[in-house]
C-alpha positions as CSV (number, residue, x, y, z in Angstrom):
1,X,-84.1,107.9,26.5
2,X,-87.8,108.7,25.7
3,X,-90.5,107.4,27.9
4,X,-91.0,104.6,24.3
5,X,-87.5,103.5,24.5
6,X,-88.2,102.3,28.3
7,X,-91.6,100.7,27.8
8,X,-89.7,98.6,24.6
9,X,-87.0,97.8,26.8
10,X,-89.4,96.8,29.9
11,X,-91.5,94.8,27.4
12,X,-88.6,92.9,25.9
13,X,-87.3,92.2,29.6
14,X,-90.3,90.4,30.6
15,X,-91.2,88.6,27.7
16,X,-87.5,86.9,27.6
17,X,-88.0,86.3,31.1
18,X,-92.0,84.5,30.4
19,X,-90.4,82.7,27.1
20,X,-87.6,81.7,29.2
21,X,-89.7,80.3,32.6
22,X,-92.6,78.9,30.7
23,X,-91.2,75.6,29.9
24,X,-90.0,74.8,33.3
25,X,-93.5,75.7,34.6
26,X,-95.1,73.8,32.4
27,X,-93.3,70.8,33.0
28,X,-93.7,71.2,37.1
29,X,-97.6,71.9,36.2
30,X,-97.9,68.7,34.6
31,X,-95.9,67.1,37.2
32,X,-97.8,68.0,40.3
33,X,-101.1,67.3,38.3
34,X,-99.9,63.8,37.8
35,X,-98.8,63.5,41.3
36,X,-102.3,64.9,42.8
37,X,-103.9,62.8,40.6
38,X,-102.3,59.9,41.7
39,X,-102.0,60.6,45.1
40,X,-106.2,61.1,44.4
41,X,-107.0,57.6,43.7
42,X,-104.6,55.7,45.8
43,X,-105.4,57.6,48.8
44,X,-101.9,58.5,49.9
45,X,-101.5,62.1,51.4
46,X,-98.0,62.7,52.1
47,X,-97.0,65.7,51.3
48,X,-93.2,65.6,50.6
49,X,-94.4,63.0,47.5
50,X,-95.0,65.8,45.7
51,X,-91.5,67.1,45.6
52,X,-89.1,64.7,44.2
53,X,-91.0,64.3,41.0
54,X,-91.7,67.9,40.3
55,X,-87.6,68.6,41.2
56,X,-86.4,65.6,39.4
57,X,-88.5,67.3,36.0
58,X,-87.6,70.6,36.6
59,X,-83.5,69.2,36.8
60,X,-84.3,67.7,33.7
61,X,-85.6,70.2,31.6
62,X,-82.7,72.4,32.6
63,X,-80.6,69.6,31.5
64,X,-82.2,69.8,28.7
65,X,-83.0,73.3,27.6
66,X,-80.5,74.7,29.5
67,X,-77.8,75.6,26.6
68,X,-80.7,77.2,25.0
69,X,-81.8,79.1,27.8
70,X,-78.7,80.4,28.4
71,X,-77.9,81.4,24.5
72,X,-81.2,83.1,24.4
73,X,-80.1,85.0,28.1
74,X,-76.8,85.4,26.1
75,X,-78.2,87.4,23.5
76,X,-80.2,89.3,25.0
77,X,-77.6,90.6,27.2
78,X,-75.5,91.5,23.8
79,X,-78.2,93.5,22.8
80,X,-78.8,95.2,25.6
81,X,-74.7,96.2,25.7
82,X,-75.1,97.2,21.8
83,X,-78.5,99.6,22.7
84,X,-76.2,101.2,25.3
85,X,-74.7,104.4,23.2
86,X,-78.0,105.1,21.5
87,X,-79.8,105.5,24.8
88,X,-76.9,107.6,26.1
89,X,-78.0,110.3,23.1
């Protein structure tokens, strides 16, 4: 394996691991920006508020883009299996 054939496979590693975390930051971004927000102009500071929203979204986008998330793992994977005898060379 040439020093090319690692940086490809390094650089397709992390961005299927940024496509695949992105959403579910996002949404617990948006979340805890509400929450502060809120928690801003009604004057209530306790902390463990912060939590159940953010968990609650982050169950539901894996819920929801979970099947996707793993078929996208899923291929990846295969690929990686079918690159195997060409790196061996």
């Amino acid at each position: 394996m040439s020093m090319g054939e690692a940086v490809d496979l390094l650089r397709s590693g992390i961005l299927q691991v940024v496509i695949l975390a992105t959403p579910i930051l996002l949404v617990a971004m948006v979340v805890g920006l509400i929450v502060s927000i809120l928690q801003a102009t009604t004057s209530i500071q306790e902390q463990t508020l912060t939590f159940v929203p953010k968990i609650a979204a982050i169950l539901l986008m894996l819920a929801l883009l979970g099947g996707w998330m793993f078929a996208s793992l899923g291929q990846y994977t295969r690929d990686l299996f079918e690159m195997i005898p060409s790196l061996a060379r």
